[in-house]
ROKOLVEX-240609 format. One record per atom (N, C-alpha, C): y, z, x. Coordinates in Angstrom, 2 decimals, m for minus. Layout:
N
       py       pz       px
        Y        Z        X
...
// end
This chain:
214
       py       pz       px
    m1.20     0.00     0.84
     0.00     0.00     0.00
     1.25     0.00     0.88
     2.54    m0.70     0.23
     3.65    m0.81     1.00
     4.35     0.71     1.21
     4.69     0.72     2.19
     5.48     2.09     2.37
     6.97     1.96     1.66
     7.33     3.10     0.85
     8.68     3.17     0.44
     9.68     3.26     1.28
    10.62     2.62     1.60
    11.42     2.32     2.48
    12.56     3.59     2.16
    12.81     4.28     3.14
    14.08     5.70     2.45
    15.25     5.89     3.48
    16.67     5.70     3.17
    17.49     5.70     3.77
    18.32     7.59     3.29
    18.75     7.73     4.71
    19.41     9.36     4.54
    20.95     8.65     4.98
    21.50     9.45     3.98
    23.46     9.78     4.23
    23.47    10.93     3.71
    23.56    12.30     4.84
    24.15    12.97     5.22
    24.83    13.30     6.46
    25.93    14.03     6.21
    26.97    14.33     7.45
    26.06    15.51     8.49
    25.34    16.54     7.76
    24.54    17.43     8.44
    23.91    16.84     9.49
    23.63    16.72    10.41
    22.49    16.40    11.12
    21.49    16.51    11.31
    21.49    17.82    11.45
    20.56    18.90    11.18
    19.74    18.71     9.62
    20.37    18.75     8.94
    19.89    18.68     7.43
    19.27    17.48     7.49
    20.01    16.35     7.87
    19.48    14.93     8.31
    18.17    14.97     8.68
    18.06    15.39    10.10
    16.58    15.23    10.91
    15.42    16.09    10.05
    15.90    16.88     9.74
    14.97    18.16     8.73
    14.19    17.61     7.94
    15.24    16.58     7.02
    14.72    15.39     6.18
    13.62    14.55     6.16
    14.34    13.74     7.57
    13.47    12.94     7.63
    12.49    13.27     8.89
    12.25    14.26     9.28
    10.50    15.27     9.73
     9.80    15.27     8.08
    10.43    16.05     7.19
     9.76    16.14     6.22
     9.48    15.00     5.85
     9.79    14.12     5.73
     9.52    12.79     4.50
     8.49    11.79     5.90
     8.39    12.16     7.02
     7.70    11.24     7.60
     6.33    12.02     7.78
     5.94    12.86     7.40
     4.47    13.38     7.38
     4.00    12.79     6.02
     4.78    12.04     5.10
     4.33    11.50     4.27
     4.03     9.89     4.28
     2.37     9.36     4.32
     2.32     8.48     4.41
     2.86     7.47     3.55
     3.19     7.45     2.49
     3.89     6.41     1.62
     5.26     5.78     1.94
     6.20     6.91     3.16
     7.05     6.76     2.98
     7.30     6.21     4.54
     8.39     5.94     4.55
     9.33     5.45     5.96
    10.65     5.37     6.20
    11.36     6.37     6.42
    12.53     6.63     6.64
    13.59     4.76     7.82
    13.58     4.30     7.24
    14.47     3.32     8.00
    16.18     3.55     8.01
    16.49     4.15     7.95
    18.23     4.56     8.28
    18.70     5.26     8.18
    19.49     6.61     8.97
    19.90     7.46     8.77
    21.00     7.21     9.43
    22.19     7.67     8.36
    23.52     7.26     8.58
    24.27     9.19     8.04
    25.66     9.04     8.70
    26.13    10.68     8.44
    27.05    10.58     7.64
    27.70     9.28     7.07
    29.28     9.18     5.49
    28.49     8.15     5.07
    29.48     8.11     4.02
    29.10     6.83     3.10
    29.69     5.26     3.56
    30.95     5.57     4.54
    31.27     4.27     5.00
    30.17     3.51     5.88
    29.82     4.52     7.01
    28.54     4.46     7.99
    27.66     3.39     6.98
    27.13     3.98     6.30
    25.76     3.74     5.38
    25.96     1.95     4.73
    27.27     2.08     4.14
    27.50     0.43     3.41
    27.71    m0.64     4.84
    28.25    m0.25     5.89
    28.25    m1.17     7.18
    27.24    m1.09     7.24
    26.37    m0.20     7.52
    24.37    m0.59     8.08
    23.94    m1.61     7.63
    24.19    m1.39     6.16
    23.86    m1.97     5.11
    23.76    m3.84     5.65
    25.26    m3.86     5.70
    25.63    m5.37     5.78
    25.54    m6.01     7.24
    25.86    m5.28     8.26
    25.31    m5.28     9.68
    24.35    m5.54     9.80
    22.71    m4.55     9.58
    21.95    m4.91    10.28
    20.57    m5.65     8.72
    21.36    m5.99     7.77
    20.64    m7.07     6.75
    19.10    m6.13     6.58
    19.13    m4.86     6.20
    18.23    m4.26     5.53
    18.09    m3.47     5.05
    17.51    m3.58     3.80
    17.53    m3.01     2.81
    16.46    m1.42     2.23
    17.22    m0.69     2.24
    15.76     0.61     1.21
    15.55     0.26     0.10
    14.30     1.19     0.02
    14.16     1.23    m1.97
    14.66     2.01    m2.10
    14.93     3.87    m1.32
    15.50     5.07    m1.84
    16.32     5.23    m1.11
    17.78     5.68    m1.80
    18.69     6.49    m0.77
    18.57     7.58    m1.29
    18.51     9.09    m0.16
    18.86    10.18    m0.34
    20.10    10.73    m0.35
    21.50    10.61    m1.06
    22.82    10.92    m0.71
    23.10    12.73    m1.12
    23.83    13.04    m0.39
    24.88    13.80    m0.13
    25.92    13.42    m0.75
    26.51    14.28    m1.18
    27.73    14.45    m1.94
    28.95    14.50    m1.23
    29.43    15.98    m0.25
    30.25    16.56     0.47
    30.23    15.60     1.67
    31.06    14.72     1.98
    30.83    13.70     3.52
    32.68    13.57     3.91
    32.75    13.52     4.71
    33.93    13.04     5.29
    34.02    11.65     5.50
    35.09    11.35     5.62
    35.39     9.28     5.41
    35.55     8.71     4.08
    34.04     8.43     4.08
    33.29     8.28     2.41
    32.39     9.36     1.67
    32.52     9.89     0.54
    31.78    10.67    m0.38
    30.61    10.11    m0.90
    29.62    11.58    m1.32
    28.41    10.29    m1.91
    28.57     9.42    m3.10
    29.45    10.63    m4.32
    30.45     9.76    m5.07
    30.58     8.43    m5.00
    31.25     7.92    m4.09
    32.36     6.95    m3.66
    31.49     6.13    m3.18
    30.68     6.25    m2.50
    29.61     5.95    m1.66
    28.28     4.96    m3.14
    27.85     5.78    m3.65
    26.71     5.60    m4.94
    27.53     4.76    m6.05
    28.98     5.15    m6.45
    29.36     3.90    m7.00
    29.88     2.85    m6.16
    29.80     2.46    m4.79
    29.85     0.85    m4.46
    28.50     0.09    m4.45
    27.88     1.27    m4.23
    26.25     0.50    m4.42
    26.29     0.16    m5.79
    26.27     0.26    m6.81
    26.35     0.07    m7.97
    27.08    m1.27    m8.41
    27.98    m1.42    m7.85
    28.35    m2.86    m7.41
    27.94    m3.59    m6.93
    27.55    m3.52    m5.51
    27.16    m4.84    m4.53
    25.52    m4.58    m4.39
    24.96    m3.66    m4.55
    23.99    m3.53    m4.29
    23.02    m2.71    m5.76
    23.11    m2.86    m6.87
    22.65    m2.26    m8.26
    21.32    m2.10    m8.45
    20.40    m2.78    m7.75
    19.11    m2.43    m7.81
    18.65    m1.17    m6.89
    19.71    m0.96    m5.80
    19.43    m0.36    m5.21
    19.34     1.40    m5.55
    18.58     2.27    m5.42
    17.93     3.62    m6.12
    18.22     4.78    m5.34
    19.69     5.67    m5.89
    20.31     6.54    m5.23
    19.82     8.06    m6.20
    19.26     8.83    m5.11
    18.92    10.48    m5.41
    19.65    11.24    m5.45
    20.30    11.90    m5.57
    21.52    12.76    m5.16
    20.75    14.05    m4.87
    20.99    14.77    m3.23
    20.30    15.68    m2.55
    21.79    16.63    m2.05
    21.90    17.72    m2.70
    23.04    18.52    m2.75
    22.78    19.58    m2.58
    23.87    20.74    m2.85
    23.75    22.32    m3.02
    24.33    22.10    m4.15
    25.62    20.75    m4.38
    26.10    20.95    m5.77
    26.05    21.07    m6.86
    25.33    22.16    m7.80
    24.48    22.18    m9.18
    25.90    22.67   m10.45
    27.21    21.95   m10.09
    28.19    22.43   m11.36
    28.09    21.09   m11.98
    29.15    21.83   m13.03
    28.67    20.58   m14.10
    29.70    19.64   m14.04
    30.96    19.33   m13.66
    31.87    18.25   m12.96
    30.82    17.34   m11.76
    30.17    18.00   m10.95
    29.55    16.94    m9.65
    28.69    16.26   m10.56
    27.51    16.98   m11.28
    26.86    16.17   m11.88
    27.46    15.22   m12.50
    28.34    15.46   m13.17
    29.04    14.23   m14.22
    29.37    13.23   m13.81
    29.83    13.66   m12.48
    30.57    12.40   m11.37
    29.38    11.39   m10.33
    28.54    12.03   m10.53
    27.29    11.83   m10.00
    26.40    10.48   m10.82
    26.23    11.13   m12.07
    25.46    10.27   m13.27
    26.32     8.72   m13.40
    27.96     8.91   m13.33
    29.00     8.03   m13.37
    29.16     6.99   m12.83
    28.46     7.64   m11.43
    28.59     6.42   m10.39
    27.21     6.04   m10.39
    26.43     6.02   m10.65
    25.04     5.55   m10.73
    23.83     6.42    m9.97
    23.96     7.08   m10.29
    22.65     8.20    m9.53
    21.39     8.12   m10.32
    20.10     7.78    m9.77
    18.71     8.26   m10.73
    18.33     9.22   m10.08
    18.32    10.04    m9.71
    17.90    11.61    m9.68
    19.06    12.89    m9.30
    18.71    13.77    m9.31
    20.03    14.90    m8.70
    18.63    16.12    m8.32
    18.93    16.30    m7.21
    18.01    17.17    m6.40
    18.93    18.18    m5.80
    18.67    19.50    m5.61
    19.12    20.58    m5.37
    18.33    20.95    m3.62
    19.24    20.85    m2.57
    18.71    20.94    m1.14
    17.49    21.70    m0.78
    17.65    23.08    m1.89
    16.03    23.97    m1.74
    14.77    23.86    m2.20
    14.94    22.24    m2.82
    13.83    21.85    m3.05
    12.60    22.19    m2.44
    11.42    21.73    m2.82
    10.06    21.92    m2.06
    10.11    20.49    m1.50
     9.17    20.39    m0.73
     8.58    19.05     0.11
     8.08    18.24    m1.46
     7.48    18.46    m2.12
     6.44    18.55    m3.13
     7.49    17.79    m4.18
     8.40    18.06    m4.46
     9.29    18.14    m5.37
    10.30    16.91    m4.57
    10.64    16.51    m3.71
    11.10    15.78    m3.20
     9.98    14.39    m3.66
     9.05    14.51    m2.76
     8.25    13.62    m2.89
     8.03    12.61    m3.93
     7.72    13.58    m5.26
     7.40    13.64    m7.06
     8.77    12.66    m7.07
     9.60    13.27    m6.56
    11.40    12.52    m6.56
    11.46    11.16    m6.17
    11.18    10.88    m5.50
    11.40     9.35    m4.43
    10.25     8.10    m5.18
     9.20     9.05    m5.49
     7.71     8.41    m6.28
     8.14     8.01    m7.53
     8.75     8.58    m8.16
     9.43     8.61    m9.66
    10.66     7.54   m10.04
    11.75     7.97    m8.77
    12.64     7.26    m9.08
    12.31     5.71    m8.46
    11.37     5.27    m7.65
    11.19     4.39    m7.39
    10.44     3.26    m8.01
     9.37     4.33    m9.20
     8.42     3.35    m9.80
     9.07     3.67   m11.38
     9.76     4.58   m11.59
    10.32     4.22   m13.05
    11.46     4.46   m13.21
    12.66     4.43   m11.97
    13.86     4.03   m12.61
    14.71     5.64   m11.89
    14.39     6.96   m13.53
    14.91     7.93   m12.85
    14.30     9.32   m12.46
    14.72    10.52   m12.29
    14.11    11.51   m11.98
    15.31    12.92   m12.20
    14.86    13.69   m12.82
    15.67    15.30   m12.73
    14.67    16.15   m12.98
    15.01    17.40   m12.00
    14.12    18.44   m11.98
    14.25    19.42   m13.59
    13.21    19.73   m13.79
    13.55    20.48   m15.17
    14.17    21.75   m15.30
    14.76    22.20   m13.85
    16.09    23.08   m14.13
    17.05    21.92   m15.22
    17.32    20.79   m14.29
    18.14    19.73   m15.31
    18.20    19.09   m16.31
    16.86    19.18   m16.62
    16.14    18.52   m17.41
    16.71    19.87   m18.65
    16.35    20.95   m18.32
    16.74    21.89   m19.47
    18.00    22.27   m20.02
    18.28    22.18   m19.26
    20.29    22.44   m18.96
    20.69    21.77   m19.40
    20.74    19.90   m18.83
    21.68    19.00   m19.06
    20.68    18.08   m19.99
    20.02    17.68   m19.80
    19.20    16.46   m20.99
    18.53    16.99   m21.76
    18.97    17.54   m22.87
    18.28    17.49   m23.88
    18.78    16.73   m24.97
    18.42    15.87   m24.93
    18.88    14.62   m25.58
    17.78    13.78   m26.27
    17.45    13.76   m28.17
    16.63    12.93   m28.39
    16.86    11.68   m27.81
    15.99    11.25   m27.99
    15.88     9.50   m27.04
    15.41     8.57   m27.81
    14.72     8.81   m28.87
    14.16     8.46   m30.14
    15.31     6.89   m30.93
    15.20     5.67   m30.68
    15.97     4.97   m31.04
    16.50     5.17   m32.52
    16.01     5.77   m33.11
    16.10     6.07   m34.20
    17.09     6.83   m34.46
    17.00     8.03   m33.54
    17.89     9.10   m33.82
    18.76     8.16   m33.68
    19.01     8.01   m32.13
    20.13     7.75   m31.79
    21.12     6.38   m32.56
    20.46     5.91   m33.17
    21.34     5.13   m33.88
    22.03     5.64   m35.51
    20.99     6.83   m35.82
    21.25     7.11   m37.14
    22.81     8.10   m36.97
    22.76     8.95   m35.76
    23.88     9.87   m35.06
    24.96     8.57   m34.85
    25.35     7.72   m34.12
    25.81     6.54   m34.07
    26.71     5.91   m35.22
    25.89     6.12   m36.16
    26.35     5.78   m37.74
    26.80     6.94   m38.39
    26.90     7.91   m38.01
    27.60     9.21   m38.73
    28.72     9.32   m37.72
    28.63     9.28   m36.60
    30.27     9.10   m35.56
    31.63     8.59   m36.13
    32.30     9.09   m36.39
    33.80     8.08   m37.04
    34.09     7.68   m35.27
    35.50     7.31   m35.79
    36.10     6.84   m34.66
    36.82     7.77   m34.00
    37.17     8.53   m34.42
    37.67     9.60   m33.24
    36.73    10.61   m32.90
    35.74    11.03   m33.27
    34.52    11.29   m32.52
    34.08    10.70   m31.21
    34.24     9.09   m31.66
    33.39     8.32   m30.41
    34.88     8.37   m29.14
    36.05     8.15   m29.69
    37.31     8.48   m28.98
    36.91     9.68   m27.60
    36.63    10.84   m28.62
    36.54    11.77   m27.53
    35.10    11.95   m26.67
    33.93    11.22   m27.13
    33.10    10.81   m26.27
    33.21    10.19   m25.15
    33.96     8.95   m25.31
    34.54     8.29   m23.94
    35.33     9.02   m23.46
    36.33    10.06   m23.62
    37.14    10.81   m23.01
    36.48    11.89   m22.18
    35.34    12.53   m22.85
    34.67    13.46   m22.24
    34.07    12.99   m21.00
    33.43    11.81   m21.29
    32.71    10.93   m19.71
    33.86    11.18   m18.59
    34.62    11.25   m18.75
    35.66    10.96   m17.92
    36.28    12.46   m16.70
    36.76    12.79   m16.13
    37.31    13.95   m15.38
    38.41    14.75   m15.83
    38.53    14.23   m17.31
    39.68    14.82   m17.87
    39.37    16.30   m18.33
    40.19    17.37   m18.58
    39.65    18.75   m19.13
    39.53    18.72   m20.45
    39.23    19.19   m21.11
    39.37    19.93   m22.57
    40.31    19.62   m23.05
    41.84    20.15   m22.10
    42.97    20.46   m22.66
    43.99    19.44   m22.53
    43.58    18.64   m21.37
    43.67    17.23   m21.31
    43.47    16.35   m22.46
    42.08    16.05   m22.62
    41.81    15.59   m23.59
    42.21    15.81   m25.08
    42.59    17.00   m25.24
    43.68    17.07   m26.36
    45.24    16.62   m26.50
    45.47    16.77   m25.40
    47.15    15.75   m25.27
    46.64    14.87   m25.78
    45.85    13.80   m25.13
    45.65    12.46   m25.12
    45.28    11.92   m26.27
    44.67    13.01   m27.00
    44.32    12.63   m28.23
    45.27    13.06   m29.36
    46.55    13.53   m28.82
    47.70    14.41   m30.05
    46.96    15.59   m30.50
    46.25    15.83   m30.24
    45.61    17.50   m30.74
    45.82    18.35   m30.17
    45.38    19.74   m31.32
    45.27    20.99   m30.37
    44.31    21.04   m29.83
    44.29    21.83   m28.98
    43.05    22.40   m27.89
    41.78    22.82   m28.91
    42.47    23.58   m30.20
    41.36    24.37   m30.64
    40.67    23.44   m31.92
    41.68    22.06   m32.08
    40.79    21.07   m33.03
    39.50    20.48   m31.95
    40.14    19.99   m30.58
    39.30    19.28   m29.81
    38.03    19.99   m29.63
    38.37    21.74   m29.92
    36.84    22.29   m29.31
    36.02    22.36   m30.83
    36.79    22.27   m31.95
    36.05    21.96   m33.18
    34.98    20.22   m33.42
    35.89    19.66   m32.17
    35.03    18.03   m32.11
    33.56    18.25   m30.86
    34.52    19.14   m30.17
    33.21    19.34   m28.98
    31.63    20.15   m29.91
    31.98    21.00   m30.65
    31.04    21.79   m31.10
    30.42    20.90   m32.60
    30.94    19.80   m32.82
    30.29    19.23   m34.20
    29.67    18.14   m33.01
    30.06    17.72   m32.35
    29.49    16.78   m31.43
    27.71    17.27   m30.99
    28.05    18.26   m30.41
    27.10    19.10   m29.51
    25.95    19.01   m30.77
    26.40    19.57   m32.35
    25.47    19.50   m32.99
    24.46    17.98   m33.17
    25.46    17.24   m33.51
    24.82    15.79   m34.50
    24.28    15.11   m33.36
    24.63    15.68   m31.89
    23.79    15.16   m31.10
    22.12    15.75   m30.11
    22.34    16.82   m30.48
    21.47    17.65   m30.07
    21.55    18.23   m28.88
    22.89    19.36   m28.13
    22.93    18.94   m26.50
    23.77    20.13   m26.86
    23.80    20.81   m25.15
    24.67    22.03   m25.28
    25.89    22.00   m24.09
    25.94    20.81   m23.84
    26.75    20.66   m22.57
    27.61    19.56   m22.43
    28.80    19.22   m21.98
    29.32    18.48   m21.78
    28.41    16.80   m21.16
    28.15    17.62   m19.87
    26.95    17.00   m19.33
    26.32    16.05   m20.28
    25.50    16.66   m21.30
    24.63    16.51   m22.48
    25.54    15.21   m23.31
    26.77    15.50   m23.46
    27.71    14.09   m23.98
    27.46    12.84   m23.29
    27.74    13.42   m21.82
    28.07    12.15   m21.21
    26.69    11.36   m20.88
    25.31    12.04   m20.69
    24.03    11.21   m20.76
    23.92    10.32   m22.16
    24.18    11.10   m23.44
    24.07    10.45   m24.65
    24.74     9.18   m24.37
    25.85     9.39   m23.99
    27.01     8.31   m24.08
    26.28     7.07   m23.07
    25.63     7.49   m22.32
    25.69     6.14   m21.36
    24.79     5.92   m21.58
    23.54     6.39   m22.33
    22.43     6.16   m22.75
    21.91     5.13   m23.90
    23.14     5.35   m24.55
    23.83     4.67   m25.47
    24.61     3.83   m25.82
    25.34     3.38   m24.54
    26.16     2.25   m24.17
    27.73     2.86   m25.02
    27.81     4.05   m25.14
    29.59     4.66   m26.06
    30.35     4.44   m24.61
    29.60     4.45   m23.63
    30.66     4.66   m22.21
    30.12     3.56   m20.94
// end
């Protein structure tokens, strides 16, 4: 069988090599590039004309972010299958994370085990979250059904503040923008949360893109 091809961008080094020791006692896999920003990583890229199936990104980088970094791949490179390997578990990184195109979000204290399941997953079906995340942030029927019948009960300023929520704006933000008070917008956040099944902001913004609202 072909070995999965796995590229590292982190600034750590240390964290870097750690990595990829771990991921090379695994026969499936083969670490081909380890780069320390995200600028590094898109020159490799086009420099030396080869390609991974998995990137492991980092978030926190100097130059380029993984952010910044995971949405240009998303552009020039869209097939290409970005993990997100962090300490960052708030609910803004994630959001910004999912935004720019991430199929997994991995937490650095992972197991070997759990990594692995990660790279295997997101490579042969697309995405991957650990069921800390899985519990937290997706709980989201998936059921075409639902989701279209919720869809059809949405007015238009419902779906208004759906696309607004995807976004980095606050709460209170999002009530300017929308001429409201703060305390109507959290009356839209909490009828939302219901008709969609989700307890998190987070939980909006998967529906939404899941769904094509964003």
């Amino acid at each position: 069988m072909e070995k999965i091809k796995i590229a590292i961008v982190d600034d750590h080094k240390l964290v870097s090599k750690a990595l990829e020791n771990m991921i090379s006692v695994n026969s499936d896999f083969e670490v081909i590039m380890t780069c320390f920003n995200g600028e590094e990583f898109l020159n490799e890229l086009e420099t030396k004309k080869i390609m991974p199936d998995v990137v492991l990104m980092d978030i926190n980088m100097p130059v380029k972010n993984g952010i910044e970094t995971t949405g240009a791949l998303k552009k020039i490179h869209p097939d290409l299958k970005v993990i997100a390997l962090t300490m960052e578990d708030n609910e803004a990184t994630i959001i910004k994370m999912l935004n720019a195109g991430a199929k997994g979000y991995l937490l650095k204290d992972m197991s070997p085990d759990n990594l692995f399941e990660a790279i295997h997953i997101v490579h042969e079906k697309g995405t991957f979250y650990t069921d800390m995340i899985n519990q937290s942030l997706l709980k989201i029927k998936s059921e075409k059904k639902f989701a279209d019948k919720v869809k059809e009960e949405l007015n238009d300023r419902e779906v208004e503040f759906i696309k607004l929520a995807c976004s980095e704006l606050t709460y209170r933000e999002i009530a300017d923008k929308m001429f409201l008070s703060p305390r109507t917008i959290d009356g839209y956040r909490d009828s939302i949360f219901g008709k969609i099944n989700v307890k998190s902001r987070v939980g909006i913004v998967l529906f939404a893109i899941k769904n094509e609202l964003y």
